[in-house]
Residue frames as a rotation matrix with the C-alpha (Angstrom) as fourth column:
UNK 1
-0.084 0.938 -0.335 103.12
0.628 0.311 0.714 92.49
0.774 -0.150 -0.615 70.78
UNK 2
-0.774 -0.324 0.545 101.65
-0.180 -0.712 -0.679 95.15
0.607 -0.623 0.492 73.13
UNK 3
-0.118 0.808 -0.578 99.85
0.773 0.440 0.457 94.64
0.624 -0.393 -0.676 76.14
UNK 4
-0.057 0.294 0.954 97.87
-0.653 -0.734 0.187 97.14
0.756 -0.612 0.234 78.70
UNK 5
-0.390 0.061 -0.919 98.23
0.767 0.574 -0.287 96.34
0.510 -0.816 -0.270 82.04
UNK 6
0.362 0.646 0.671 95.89
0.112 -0.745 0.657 98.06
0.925 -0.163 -0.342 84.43
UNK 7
-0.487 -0.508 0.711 96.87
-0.115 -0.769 -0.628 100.54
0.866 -0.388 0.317 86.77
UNK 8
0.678 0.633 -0.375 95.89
0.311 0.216 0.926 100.56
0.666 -0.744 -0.051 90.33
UNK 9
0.428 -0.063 0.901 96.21
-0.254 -0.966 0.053 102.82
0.867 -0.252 -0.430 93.36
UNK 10
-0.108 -0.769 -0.630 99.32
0.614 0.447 -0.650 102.20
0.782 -0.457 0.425 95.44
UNK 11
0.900 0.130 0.416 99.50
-0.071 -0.897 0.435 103.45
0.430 -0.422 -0.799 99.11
UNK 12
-0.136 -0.991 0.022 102.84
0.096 -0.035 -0.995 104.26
0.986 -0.133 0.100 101.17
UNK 13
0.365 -0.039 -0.930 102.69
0.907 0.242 0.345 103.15
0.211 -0.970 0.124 104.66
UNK 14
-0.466 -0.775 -0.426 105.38
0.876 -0.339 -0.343 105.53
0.122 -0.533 0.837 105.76
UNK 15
-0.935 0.067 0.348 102.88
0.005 -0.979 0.202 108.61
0.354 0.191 0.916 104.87
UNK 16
-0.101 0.953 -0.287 99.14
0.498 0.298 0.814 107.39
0.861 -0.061 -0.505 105.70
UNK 17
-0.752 -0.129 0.646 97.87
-0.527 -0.472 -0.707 108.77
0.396 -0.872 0.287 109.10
UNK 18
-0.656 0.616 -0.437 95.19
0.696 0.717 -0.035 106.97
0.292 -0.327 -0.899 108.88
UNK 19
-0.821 0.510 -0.257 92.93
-0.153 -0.630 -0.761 109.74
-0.550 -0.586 0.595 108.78
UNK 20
-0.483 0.548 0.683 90.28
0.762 0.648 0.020 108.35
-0.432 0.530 -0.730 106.65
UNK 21
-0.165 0.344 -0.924 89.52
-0.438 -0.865 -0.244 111.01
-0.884 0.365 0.293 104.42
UNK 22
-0.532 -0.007 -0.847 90.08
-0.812 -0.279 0.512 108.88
-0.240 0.960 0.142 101.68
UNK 23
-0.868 0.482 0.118 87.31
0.480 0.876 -0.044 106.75
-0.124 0.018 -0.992 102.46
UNK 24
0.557 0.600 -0.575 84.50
0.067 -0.722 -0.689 109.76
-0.828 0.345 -0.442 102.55
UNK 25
-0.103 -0.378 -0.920 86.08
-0.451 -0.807 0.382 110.51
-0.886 0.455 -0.087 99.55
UNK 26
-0.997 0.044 0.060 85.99
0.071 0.782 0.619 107.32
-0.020 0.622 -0.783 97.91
UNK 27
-0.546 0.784 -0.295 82.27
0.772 0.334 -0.541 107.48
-0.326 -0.523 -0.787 99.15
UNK 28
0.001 0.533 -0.846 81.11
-0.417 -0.769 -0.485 110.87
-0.909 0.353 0.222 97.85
UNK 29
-0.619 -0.445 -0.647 82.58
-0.694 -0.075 0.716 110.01
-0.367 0.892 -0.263 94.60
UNK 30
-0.930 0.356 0.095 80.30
0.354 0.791 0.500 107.20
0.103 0.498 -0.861 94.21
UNK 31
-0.104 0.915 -0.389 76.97
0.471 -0.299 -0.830 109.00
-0.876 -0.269 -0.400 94.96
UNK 32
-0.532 -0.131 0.837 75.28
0.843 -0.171 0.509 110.30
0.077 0.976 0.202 92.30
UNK 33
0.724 0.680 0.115 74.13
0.635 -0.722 0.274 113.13
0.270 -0.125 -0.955 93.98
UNK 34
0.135 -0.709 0.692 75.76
0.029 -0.695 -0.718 115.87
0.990 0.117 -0.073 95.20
UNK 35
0.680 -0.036 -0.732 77.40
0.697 0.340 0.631 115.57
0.226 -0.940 0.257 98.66
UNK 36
0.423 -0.366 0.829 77.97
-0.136 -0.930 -0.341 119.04
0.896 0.031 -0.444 100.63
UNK 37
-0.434 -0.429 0.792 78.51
-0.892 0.080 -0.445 117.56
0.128 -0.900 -0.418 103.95
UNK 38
-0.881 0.062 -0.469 78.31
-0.148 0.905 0.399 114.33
0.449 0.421 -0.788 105.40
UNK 39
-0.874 0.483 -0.046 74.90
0.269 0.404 -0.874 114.84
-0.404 -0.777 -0.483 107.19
UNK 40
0.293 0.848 -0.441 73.07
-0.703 -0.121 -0.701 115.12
-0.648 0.516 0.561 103.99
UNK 41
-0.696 -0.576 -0.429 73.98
-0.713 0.624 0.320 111.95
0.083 0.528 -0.845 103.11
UNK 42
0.194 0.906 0.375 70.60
-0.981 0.187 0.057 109.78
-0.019 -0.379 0.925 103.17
UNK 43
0.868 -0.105 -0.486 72.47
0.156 0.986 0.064 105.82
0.472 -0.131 0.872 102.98
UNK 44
0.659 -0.723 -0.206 75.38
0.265 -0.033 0.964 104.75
-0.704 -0.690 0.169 105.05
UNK 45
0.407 -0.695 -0.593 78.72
-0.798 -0.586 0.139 105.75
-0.444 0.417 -0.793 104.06
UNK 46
0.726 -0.354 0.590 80.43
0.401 0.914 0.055 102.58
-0.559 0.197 0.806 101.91
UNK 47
-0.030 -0.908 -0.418 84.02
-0.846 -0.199 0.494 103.66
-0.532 0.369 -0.762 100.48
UNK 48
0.900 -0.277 -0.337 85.12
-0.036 0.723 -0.690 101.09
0.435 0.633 0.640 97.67
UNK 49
-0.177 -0.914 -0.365 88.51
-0.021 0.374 -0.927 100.97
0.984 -0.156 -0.085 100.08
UNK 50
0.580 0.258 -0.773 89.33
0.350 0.778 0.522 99.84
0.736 -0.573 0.361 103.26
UNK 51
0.067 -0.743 0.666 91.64
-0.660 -0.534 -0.529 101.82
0.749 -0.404 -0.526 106.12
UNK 52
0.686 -0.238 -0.687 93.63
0.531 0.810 0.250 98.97
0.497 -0.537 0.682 108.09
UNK 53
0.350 -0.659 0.666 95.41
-0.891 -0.454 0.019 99.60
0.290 -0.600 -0.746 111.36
UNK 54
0.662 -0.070 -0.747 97.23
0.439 0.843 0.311 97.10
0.608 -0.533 0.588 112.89
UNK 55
0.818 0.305 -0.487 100.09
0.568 -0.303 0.765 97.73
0.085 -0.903 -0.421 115.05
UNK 56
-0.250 -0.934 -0.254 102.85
0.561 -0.354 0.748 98.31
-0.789 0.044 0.613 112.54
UNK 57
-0.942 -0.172 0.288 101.06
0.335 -0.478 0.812 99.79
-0.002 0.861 0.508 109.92
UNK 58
0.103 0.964 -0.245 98.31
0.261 -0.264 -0.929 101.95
-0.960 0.031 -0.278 108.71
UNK 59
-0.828 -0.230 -0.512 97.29
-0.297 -0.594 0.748 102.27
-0.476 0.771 0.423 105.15
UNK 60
0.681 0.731 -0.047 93.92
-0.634 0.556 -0.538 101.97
-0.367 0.395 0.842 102.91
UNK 61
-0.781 -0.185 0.596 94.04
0.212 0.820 0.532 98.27
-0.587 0.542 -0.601 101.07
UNK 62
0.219 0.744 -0.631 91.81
-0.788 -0.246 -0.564 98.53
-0.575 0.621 0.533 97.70
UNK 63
0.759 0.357 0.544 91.97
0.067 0.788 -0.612 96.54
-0.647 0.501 0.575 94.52
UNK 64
0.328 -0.658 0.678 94.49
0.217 0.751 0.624 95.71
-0.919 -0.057 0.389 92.62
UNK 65
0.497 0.344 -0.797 93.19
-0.824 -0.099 -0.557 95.14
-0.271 0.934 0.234 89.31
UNK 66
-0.247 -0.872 0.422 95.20
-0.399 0.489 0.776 92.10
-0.883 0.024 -0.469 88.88
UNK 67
-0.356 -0.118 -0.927 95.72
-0.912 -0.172 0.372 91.22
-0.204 0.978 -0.047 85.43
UNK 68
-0.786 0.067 -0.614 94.66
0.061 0.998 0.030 87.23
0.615 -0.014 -0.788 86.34
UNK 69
-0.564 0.317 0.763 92.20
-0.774 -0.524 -0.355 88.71
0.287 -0.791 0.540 88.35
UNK 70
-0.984 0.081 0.159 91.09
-0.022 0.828 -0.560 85.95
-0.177 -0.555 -0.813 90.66
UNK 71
-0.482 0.835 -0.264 87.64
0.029 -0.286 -0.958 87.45
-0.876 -0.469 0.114 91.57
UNK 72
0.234 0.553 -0.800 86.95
-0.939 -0.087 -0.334 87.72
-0.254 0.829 0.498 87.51
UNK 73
-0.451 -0.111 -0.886 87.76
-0.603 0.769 0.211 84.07
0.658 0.629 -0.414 87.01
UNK 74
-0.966 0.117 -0.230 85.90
0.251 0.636 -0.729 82.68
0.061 -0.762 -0.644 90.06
UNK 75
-0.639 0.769 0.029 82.60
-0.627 -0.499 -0.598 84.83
-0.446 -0.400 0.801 89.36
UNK 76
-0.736 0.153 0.659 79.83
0.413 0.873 0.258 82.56
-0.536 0.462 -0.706 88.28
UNK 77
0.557 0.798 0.228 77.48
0.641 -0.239 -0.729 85.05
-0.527 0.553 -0.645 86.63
UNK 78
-0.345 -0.754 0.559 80.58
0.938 -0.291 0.186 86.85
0.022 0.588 0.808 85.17
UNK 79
0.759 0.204 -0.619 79.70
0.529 -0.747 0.402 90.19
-0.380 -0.633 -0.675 87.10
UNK 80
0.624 -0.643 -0.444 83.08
-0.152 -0.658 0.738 91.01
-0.767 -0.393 -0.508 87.12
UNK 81
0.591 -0.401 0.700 85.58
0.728 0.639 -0.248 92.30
-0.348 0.656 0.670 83.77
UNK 82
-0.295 -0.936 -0.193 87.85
0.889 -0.342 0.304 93.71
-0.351 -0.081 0.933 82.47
UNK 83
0.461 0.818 0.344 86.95
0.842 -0.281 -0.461 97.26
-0.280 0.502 -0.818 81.23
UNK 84
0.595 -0.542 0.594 89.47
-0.379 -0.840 -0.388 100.63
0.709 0.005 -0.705 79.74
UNK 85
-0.078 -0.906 -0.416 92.24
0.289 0.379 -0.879 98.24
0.954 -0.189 0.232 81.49
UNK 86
-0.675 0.141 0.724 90.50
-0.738 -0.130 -0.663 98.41
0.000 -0.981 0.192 84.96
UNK 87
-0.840 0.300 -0.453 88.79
0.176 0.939 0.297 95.63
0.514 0.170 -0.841 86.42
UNK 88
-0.817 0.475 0.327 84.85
-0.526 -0.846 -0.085 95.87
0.236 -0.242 0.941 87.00
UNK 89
-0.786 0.605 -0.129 81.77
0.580 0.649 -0.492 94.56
-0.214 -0.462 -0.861 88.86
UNK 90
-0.810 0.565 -0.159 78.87
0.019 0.296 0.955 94.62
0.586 0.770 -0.251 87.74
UNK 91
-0.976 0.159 0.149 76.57
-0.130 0.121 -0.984 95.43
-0.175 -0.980 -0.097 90.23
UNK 92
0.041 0.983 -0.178 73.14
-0.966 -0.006 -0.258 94.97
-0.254 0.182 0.950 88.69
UNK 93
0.328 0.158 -0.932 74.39
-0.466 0.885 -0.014 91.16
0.822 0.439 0.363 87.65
UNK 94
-0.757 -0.651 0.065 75.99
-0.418 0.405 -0.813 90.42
0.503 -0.642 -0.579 90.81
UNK 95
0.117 0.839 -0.532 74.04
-0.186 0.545 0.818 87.97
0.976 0.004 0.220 92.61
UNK 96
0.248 -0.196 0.949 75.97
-0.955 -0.216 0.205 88.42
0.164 -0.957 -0.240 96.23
UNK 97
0.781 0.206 -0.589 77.68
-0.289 0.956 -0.049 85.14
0.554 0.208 0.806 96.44
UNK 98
0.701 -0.695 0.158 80.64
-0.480 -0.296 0.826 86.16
-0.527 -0.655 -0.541 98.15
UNK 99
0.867 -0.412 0.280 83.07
0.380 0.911 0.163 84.22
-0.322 -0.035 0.946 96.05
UNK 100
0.340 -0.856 0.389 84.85
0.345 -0.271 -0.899 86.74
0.875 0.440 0.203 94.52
UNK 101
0.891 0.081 0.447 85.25
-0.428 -0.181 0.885 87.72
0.153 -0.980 -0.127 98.43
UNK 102
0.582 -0.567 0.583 87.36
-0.001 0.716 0.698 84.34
-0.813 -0.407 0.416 99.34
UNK 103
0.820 -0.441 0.365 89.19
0.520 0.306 -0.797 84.64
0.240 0.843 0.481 95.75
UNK 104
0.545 -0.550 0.632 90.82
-0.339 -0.835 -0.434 88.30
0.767 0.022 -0.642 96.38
UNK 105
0.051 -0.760 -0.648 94.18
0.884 0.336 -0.324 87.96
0.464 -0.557 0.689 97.77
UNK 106
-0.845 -0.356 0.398 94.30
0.151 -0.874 -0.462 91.55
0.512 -0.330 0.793 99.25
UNK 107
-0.135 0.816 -0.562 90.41
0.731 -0.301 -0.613 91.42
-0.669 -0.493 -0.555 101.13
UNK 108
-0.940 -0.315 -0.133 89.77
0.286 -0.937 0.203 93.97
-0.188 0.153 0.970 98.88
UNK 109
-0.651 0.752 -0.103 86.23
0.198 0.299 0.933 92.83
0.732 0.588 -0.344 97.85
UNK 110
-0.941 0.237 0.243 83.65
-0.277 -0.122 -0.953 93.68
-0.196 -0.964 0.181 100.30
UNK 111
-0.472 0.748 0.467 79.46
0.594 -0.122 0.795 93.27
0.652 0.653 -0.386 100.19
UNK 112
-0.967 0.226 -0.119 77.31
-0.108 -0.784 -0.611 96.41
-0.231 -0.578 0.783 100.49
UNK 113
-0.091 0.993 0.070 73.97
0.503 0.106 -0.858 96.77
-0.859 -0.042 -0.509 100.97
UNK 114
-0.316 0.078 0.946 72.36
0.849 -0.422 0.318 97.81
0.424 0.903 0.067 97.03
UNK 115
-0.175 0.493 -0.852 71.21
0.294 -0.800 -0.523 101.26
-0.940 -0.342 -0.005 96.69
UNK 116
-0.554 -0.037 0.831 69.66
0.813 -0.240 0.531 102.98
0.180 0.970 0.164 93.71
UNK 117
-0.195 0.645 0.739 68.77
0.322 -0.669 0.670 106.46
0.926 0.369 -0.077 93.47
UNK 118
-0.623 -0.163 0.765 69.63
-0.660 -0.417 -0.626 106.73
0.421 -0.894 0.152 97.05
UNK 119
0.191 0.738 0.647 66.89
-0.980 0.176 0.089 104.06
-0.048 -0.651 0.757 97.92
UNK 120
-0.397 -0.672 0.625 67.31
-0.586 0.710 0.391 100.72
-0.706 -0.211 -0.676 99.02
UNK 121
-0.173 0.565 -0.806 66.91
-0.780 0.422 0.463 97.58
0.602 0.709 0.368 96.44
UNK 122
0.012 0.187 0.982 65.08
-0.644 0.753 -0.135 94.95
-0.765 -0.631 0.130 97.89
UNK 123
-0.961 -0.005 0.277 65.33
0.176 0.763 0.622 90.80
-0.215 0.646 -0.732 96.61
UNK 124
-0.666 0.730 -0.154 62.75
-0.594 -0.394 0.701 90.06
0.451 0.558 0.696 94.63
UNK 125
0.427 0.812 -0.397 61.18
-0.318 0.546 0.775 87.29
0.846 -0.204 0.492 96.18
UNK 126
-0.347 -0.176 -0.921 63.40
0.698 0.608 -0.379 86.23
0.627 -0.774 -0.088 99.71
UNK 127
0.466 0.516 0.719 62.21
-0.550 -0.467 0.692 87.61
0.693 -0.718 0.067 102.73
UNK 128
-0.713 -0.454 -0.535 63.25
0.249 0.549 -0.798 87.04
0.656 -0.702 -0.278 106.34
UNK 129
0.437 0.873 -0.214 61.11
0.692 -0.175 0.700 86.96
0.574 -0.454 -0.681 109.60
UNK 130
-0.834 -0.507 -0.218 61.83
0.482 -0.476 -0.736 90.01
0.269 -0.719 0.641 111.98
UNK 131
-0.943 0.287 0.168 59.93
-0.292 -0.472 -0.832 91.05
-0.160 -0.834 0.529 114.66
UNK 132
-0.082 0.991 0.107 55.80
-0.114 0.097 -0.989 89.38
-0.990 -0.093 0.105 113.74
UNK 133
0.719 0.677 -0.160 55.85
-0.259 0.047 -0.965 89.67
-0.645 0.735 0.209 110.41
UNK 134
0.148 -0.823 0.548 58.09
0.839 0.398 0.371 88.40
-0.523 0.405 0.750 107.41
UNK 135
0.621 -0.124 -0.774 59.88
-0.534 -0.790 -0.301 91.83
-0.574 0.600 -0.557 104.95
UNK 136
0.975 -0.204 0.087 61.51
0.115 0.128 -0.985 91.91
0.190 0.971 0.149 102.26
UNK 137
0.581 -0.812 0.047 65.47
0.619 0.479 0.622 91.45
-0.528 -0.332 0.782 102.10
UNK 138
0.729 -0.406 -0.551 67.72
-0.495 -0.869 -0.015 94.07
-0.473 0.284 -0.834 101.03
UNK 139
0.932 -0.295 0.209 69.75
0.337 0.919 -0.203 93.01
-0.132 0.260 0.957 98.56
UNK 140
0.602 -0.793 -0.099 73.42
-0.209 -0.276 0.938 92.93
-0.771 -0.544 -0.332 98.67
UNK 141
0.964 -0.258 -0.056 76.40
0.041 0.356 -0.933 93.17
0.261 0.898 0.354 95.85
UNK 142
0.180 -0.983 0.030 80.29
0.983 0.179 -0.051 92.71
0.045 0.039 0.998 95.56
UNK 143
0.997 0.039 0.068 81.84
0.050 -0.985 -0.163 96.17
0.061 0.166 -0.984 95.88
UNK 144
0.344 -0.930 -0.129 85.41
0.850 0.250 0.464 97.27
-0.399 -0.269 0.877 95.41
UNK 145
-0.069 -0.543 -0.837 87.72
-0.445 -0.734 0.513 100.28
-0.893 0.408 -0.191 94.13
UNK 146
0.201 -0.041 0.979 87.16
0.923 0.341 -0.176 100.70
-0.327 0.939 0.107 90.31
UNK 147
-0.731 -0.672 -0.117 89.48
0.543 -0.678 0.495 104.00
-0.412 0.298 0.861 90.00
UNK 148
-0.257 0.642 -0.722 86.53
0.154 -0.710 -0.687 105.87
-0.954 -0.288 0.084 89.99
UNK 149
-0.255 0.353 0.900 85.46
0.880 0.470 0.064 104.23
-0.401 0.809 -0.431 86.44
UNK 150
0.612 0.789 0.057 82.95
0.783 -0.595 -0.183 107.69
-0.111 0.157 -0.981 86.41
UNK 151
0.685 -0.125 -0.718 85.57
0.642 -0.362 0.676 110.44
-0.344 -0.924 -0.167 87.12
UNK 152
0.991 -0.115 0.066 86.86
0.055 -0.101 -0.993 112.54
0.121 0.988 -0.094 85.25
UNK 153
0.446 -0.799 0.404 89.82
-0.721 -0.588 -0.366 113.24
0.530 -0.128 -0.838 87.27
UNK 154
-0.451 -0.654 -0.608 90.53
-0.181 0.734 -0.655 109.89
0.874 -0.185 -0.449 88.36
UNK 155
-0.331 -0.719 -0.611 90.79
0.381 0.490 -0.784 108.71
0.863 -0.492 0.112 91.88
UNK 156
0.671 0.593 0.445 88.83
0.131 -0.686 0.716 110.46
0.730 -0.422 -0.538 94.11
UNK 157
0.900 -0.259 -0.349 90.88
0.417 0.289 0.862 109.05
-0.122 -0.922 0.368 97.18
UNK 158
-0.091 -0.830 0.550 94.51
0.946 -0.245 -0.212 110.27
0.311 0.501 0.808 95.11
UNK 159
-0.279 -0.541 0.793 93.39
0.718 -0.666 -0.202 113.85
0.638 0.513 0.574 95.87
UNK 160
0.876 0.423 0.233 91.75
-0.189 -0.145 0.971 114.02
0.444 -0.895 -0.047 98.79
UNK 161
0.855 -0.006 -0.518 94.59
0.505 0.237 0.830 113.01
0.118 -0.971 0.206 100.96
UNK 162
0.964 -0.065 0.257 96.23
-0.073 -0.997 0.022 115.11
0.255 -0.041 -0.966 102.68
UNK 163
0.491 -0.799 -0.347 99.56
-0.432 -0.569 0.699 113.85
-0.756 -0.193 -0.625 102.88
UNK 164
0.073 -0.435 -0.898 100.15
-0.984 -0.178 0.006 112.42
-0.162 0.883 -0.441 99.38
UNK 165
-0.254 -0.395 0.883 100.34
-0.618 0.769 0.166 109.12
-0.744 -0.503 -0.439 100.98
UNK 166
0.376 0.542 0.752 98.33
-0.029 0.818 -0.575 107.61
-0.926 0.194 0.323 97.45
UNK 167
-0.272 -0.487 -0.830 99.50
-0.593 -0.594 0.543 107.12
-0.758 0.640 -0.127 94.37
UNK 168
0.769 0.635 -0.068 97.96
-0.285 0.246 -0.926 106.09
-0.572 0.732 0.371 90.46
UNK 169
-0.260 -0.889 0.376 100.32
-0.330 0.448 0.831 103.32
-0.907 0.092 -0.410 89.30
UNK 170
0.736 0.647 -0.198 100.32
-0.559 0.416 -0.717 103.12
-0.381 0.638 0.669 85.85
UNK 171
0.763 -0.445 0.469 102.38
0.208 0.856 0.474 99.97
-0.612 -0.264 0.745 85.50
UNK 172
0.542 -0.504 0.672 104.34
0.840 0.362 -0.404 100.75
-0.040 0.784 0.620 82.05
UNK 173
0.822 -0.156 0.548 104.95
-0.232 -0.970 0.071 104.51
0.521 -0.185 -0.834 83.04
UNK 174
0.866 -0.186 0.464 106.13
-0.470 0.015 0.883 103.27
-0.171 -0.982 -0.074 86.55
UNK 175
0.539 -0.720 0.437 108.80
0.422 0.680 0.599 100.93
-0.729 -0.138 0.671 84.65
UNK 176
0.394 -0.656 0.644 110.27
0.494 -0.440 -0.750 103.54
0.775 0.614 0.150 82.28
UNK 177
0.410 -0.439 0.799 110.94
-0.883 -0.412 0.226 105.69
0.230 -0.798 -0.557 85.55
UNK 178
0.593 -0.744 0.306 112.62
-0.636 -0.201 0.745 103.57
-0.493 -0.637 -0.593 87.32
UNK 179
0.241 -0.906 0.348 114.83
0.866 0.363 0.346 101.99
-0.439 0.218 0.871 84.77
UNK 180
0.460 -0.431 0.776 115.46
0.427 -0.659 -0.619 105.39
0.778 0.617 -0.119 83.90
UNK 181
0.713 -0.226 0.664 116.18
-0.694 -0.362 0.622 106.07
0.100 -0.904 -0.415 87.77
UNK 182
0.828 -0.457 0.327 118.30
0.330 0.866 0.374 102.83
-0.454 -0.202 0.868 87.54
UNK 183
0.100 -0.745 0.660 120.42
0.753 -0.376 -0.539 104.14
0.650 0.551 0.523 84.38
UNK 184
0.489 -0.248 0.836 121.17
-0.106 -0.969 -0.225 107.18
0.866 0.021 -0.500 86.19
UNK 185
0.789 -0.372 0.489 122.13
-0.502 0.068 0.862 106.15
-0.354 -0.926 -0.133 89.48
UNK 186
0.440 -0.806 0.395 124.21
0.379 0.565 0.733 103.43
-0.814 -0.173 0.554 88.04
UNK 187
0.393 -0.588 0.707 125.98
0.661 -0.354 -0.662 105.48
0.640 0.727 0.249 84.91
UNK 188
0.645 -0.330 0.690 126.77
-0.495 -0.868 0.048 107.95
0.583 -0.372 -0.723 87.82
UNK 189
0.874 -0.153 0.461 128.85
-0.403 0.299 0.865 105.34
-0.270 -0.942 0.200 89.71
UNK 190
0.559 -0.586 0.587 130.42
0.762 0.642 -0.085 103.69
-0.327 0.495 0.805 86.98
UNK 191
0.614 -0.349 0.708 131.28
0.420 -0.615 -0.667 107.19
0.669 0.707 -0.231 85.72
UNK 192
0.727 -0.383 0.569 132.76
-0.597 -0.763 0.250 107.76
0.339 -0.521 -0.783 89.50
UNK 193
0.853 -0.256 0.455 134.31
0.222 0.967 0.126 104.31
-0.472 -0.007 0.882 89.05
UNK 194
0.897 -0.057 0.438 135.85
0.442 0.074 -0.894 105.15
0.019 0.996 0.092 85.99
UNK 195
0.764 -0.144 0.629 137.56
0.245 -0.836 -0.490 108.16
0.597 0.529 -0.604 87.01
């Protein structure tokens, strides 16, 4: 029996700088326009990852994909599935509930304000009162790293940075390397055993 586990973008503390490039990056990549610089951008920037300092570490935190994925069994309009062995949200069914928020073990889930077509989407029918009169409510959806679903080349965030610090983990690859790194290291000992 074969199964596909889905791949998802690993980072290495020890390299990060924490220069957030591969948030703008994550962020162009999701615009469907073209983005020469970032002051012809017309909505806020929103990466689909997260750069976390604290005081021993710095590294983006993204999704997962987890194969049990919490955030796809906890969603109640089923937004959020499995798709080409990456896990996806649905933003036109999301309904902003935050639950898949409080599910994700890694924070990886965020909500962003909608946009389409560069312009905001407003709810249809809530409204809030500000300042005299009552507007319309911008509505808001689950967002998260979906390995750049659109892309051909993957990752946006994988090749932007500048010191290698990400890496595209594709789970069954990743375990032939290192039990082939395993058999070597340890046929070279026994063979210096031996002798």
């Amino acid at each position: 029996m074969s199964i596909h586990l889905n791949s998802f973008v690993l980072a290495d503390p020890k390299k990060c700088i924490g220069c957030k490039v591969c948030e703008v990056a994550c962020a162009v990549a999701h615009r469907s326009e073209e983005i020469k610089t970032v002051g012809n951008m017309d909505i806020p920037v929103m990466p689909k990852l997260y750069l976390v300092k604290t005081a021993d570490v710095t590294m983006p935190i993204q999704c997962r994909h987890c194969e049990d994925a919490p955030c796809a069994n906890i969603c109640p309009v089923f937004a959020i599935t499995q798709i080409d062995n990456k896990i996806i949200i649905n933003e036109e069914s999301c309904i902003g509930c935050k639950t898949c928020m409080i599910a994700c073990p890694f924070g990886a889930i965020e909500l962003a304000p909608a946009f389409k077509d560069g312009k905001p989407v407003f709810q249809s029918l809530l409204t809030f009162d500000s300042e005299e009169e009552l507007s319309s409510k911008q509505a808001a959806v689950a967002s998260k790293c979906d390995l750049c679903n659109d892309r051909l080349n993957g990752p946006a965030c994988i090749e932007a940075c500048p010191r290698q610090a990400l890496t595209y983990v594709n789970v069954k690859k990743e375990k032939q390397r290192r039990c082939t790194e395993t058999a070597s290291k340890t046929g070279a000992n026994i063979k210096n055993l031996i002798v």
